[in-house]
C-alpha positions as CSV (number, residue, x, y, z in Angstrom):
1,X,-32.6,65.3,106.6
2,X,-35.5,64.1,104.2
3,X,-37.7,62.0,106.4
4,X,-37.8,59.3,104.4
5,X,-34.2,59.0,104.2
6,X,-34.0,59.0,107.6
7,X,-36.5,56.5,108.2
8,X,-34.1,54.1,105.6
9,X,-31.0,54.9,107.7
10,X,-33.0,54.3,111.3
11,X,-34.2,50.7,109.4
12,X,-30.9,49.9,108.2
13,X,-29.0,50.5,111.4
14,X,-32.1,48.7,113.5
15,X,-31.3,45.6,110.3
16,X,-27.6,46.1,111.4
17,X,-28.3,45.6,115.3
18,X,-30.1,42.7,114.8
19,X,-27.5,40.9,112.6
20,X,-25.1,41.4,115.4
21,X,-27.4,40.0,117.6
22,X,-28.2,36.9,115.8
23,X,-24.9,36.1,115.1
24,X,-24.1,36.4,118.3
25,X,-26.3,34.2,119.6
26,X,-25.8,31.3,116.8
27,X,-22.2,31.7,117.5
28,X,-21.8,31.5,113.7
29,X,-22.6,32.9,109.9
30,X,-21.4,35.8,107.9
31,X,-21.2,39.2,109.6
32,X,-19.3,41.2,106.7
33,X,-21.4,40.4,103.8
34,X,-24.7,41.1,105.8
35,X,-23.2,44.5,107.3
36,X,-22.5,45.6,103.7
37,X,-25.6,45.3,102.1
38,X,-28.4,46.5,104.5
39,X,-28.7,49.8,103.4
40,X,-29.4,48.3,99.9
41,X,-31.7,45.6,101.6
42,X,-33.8,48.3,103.8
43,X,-34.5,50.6,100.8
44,X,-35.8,47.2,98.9
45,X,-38.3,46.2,101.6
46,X,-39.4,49.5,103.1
47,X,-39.4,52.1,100.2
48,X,-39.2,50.1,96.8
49,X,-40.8,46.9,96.8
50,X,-44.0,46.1,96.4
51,X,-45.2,43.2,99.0
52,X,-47.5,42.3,101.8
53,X,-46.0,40.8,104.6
54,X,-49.4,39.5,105.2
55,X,-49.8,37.6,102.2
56,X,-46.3,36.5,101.0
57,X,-48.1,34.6,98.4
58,X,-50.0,37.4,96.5
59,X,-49.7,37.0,92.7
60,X,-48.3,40.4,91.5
61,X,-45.9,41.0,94.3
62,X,-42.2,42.3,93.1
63,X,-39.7,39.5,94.6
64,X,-36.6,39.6,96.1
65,X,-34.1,37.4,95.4
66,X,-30.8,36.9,97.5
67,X,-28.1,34.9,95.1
68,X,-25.1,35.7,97.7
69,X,-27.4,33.3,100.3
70,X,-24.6,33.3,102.6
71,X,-25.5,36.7,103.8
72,X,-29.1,35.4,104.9
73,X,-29.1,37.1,108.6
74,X,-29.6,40.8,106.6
75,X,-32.8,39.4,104.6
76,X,-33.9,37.3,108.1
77,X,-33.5,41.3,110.0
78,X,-35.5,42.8,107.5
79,X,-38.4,40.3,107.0
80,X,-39.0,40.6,110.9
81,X,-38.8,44.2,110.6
82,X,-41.3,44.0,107.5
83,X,-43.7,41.8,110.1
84,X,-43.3,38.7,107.9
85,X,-42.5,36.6,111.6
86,X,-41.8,37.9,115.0
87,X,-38.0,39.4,115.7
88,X,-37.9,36.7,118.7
89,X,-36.9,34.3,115.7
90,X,-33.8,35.6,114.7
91,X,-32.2,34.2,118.2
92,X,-32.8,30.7,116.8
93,X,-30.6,31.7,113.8
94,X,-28.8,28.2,112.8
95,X,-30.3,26.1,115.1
96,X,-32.2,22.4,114.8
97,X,-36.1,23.1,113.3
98,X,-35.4,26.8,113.3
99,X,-37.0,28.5,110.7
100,X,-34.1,30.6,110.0
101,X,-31.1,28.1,108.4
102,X,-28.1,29.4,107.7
103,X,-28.8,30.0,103.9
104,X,-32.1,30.9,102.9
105,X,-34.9,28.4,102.9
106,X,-37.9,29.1,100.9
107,X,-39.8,26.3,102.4
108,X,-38.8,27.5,106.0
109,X,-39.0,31.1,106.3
110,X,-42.3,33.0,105.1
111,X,-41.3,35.5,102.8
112,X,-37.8,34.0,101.1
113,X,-38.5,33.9,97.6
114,X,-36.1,31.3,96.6
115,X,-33.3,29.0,98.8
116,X,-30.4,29.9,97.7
117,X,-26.7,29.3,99.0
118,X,-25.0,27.8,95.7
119,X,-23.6,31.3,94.8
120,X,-24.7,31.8,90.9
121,X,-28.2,29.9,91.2
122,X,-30.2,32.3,92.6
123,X,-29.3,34.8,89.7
124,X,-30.7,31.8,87.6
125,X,-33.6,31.5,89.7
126,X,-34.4,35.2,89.4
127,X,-34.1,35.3,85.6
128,X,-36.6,32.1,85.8
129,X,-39.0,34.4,87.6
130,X,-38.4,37.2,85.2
131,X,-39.1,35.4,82.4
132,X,-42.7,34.0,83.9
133,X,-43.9,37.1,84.6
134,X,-43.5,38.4,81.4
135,X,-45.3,35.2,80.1
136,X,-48.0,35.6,82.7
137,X,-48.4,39.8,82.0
138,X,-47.6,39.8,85.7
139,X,-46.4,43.9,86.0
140,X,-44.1,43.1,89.3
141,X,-40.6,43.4,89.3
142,X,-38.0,40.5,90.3
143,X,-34.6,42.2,92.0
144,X,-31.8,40.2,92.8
145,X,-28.6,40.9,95.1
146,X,-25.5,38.9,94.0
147,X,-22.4,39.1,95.5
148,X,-19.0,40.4,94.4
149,X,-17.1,36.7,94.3
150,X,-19.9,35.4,93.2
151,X,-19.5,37.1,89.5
152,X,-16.6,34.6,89.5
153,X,-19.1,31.6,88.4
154,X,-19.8,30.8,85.0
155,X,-23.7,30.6,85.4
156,X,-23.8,33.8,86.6
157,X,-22.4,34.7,83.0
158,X,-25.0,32.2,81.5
159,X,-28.0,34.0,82.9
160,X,-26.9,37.4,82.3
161,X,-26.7,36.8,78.7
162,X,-30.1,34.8,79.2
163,X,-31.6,37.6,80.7
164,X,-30.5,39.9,77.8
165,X,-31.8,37.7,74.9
166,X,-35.3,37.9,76.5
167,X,-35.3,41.3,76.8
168,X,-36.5,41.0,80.9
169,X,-36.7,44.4,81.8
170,X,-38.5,43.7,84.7
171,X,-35.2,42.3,86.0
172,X,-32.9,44.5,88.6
173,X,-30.1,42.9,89.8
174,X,-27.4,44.1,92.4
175,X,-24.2,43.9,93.0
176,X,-23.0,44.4,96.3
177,X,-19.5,44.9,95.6
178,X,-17.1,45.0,98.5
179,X,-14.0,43.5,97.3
180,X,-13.6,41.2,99.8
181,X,-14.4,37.6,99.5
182,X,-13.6,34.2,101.8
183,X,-10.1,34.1,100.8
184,X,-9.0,37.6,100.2
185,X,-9.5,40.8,98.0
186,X,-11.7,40.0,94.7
187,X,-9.1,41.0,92.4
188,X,-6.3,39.4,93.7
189,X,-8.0,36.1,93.6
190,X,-9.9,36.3,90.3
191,X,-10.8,39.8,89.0
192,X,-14.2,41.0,87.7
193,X,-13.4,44.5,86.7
194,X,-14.1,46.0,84.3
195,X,-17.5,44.5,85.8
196,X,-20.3,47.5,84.4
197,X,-18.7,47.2,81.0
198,X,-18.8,43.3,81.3
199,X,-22.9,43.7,81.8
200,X,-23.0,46.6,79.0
201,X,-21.7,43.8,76.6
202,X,-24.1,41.8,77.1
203,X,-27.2,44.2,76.5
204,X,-27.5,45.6,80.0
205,X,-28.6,48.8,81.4
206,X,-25.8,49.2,84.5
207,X,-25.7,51.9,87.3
208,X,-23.1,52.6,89.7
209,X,-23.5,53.8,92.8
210,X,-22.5,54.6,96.4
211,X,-24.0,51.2,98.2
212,X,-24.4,53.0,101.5
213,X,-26.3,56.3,100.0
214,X,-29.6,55.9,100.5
215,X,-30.8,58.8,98.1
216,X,-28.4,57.0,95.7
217,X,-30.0,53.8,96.2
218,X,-33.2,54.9,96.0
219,X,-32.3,56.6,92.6
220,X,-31.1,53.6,90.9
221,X,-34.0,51.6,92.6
222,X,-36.7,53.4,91.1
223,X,-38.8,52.6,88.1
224,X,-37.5,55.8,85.9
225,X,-34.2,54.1,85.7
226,X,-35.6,50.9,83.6
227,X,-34.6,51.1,79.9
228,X,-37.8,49.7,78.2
229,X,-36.2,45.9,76.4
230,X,-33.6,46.0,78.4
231,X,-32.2,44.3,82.0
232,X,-30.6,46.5,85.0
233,X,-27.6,45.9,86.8
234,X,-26.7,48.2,89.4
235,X,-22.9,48.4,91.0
236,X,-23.5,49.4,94.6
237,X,-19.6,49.9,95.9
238,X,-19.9,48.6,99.7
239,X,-18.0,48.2,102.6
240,X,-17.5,44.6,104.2
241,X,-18.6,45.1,107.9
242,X,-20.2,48.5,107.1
243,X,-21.5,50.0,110.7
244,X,-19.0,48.0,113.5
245,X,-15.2,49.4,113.1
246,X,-12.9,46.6,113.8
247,X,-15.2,44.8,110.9
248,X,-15.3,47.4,108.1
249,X,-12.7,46.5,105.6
250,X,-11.6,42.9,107.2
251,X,-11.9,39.7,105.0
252,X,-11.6,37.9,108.4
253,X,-15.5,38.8,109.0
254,X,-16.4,37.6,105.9
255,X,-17.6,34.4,108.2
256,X,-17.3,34.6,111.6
257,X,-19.9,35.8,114.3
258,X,-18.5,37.8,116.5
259,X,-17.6,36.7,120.5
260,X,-19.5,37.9,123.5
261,X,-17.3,40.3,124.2
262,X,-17.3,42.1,120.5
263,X,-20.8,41.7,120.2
264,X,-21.2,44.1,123.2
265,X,-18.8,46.7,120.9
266,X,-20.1,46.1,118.3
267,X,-23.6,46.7,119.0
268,X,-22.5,49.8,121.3
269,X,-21.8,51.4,118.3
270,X,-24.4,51.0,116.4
271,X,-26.9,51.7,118.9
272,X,-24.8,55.3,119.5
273,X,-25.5,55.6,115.7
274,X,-29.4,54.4,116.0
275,X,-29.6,57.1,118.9
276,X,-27.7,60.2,117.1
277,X,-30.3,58.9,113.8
278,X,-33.1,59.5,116.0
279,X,-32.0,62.7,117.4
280,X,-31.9,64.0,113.4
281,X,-28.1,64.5,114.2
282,X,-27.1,62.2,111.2
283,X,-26.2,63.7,108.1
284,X,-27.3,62.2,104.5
């Protein structure tokens, strides 16, 4: 295995661990929309992004935006990891003064880029930034994750043809597209599909990838794949609860922390996977 896919897996398993964990001990939050995209969220902030953990301020950093807010304990796991506070503050996930809320808090938590939770604005808020660096010659990038569902909301529509009109093509955005939202499967409640011919209409470049390959990932992610003038979307196809069986593929998770008991299953597994990663037993 390339080592610096394994590194990505061994972060996004160690980001997977620690979602467990602080869910756990909030006793609430979203465990399947934090599961699915941490393989996506592990490549951003250890192999793509450019950033300094020690100055979260820095003018020409790319940002990271996450519109789907509700899956907040994945960006909390890897901004510890990244050294932007220490882990010990993911155990007061939820709790009064903590400065991990239950949706992102840009005044809280060094290194969120925007508070997001109202599923749609953060897309806005993303093609906002987008737009100012281009006005400012700033050469960072802006990527933003937005959720399956969340395609359902009319601003999301708003910006995308926003983003297009302005040509931002320093704009990635990514859907992490499990299917599975609070009440049920995507399309049986209100379908998106054809969703990468939606975006194509409205002057994007879209991808459409495997959401839990990492070399995948890492492809779309990369600078080669921008079409000068013109805005990326890429479809990552996820799994809801990706990493703990009894979660993968179970609307029920979408927001419920899991019990004592199922933490200590939960977490068994993924530390057998962390373990078999380390030994160079996993396969790509």
């Amino acid at each position: 295995m390339n080592d610096k896919i394994k590194e990505l897996k061994i972060i996004a398993t160690k980001l997977r661990i620690d979602i467990i964990e602080m869910l756990a001990a909030a006793g609430s939050g979203h465990a399947g929309g934090s599961l699915s995209c941490a393989d996506i969220i592990a490549c951003l902030y250890f192999s793509v992004m450019r950033h300094n953990p020690k100055n979260p301020k820095w003018r020409e950093r790319d940002r990271f935006v996450l519109s789907k807010g509700h899956a907040c304990p994945a960006l909390y796991a890897a901004l510890a990891e990244a050294g932007y506070f220490p882990r010990e503050e993911i155990f007061t996930l939820r709790k009064l003064n903590s400065i991990l809320q239950g949706h992102p808090d840009m005044n809280k938590t060094p290194g969120v880029e925007f508070s997001s939770g109202s599923l749609g604005q953060g897309f806005a808020a993303a093609f906002g930034m987008a737009l100012g660096y281009k006005m400012d010659n700033n050469p960072g990038r802006i990527f933003v994750m937005l959720g399956d569902g969340e395609c359902q909301e009319g601003i999301v529509w708003e910006t995308a043809m926003g983003v297009s009109h302005y040509n931002l093509d320093n704009l990635t955005a990514i859907l992490d597209y499990n299917n599975l939202q609070i009440d049920g499967r995507v399309s049986e409640i209100m379908e998106i599909a054809p969703i990468s011919e939606k975006f194509r209409s409205f002057g994007w470049t879209v991808y459409e990838i495997d959401g839990h390959n990492i070399e995948e990932i890492l492809w779309a992610l990369s600078p080669e794949r921008i079409v000068p003038g013109k805005p990326t979307l890429i479809v990552a196809r996820t799994i809801k609860g990706k990493g703990v069986s009894f979660m993968e593929n179970q609307v029920d998770w979408h927001g419920k922390a899991p019990s004592k008991d199922e933490a200590e299953i939960a977490l068994k597994e993924l530390r057998e996977e962390l373990e078999r990663l380390m030994k160079d037993e996993g396969s790509c």
